[in-house]
Each structure stands twice: as C-alpha cells, then as structure tokens.
C-alpha positions as CSV (number, residue, x, y, z in Angstrom):
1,X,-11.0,-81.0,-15.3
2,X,-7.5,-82.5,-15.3
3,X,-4.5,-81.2,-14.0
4,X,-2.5,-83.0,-16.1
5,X,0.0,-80.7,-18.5
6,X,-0.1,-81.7,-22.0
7,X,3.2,-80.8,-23.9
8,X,2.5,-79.7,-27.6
9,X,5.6,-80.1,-29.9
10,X,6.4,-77.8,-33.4
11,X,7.2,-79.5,-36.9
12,X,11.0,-78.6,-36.4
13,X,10.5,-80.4,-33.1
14,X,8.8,-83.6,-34.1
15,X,10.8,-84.0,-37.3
16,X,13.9,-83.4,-34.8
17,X,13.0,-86.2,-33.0
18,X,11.9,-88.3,-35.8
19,X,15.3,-87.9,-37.2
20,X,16.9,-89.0,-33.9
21,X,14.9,-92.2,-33.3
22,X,15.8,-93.2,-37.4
23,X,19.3,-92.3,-36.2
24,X,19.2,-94.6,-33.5
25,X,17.7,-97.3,-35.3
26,X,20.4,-97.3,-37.8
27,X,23.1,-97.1,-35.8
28,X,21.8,-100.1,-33.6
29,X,20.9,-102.2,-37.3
30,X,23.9,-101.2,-39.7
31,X,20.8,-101.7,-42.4
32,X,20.8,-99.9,-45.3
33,X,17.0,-99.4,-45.3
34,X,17.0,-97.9,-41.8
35,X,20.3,-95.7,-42.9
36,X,17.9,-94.4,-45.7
37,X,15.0,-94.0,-43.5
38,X,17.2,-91.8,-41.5
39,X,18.6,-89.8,-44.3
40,X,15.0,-89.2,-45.2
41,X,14.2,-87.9,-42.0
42,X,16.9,-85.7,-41.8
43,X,15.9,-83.9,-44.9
44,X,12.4,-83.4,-43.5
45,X,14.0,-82.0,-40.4
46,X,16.0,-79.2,-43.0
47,X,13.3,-78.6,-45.0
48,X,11.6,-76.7,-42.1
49,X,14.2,-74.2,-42.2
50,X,13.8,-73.7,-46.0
51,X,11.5,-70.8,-46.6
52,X,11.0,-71.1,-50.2
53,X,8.0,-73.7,-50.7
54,X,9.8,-74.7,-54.8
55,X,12.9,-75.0,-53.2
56,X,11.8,-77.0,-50.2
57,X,10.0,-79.2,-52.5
58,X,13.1,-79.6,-55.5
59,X,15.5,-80.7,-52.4
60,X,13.1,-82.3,-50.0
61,X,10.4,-83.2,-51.7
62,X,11.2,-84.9,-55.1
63,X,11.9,-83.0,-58.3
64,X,8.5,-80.5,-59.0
65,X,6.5,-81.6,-62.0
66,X,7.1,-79.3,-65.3
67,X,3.9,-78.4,-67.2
C-alpha cells in the first residue's frame, strides 16, 4: 500500500476552481468566448449554494420545461 495522500475536493470546491481557471483564461485572452465560459462557470459555482433544485435549475440551468 501507498503512502501517498490523495486530496478529495467538494462540488463547491471544484466548481470554485473551475471558475477561477475560466477567470484566468479570460483575463489573459480578452475573448468573448472565454468571458462567457467564465460567466458560465460562475453560475455553476452559485448554484451550489442554491437549495431549491426549480430554482437552481430556472437561474443556473436554463428555463424548466412547462408541461
């Protein structure tokens, strides 16, 4: 067995750093497409602190489809 320590990471965690890395893309390109790409991954990073799963999916998501 190996010592090694393996480092798990939560969903706020890994969209956190998802955001950041988008952030620092489009900060480096001044594209519009990474910009968006970052915006998009910010949202994913609030819409782990959104309890309500309707609500998280109406903001975050896209709009919920009506029957």
């Amino acid at each position: 067995m190996s010592g090694d320590v393996v480092q798990l990471e939560t969903k706020a965690e890994r969209a956190w750093r998802e955001f950041c890395n988008a952030r620092e893309k489009a900060m480096t390109s001044s594209s519009i497409e990474d910009g968006l790409a970052a915006g998009r991954a910010w949202s994913r990073f609030l819409s782990e602190f959104v309890g309500d799963r309707e609500t998280r999916a109406a903001v975050h998501g896209g709009a919920l489809s009506r029957k």
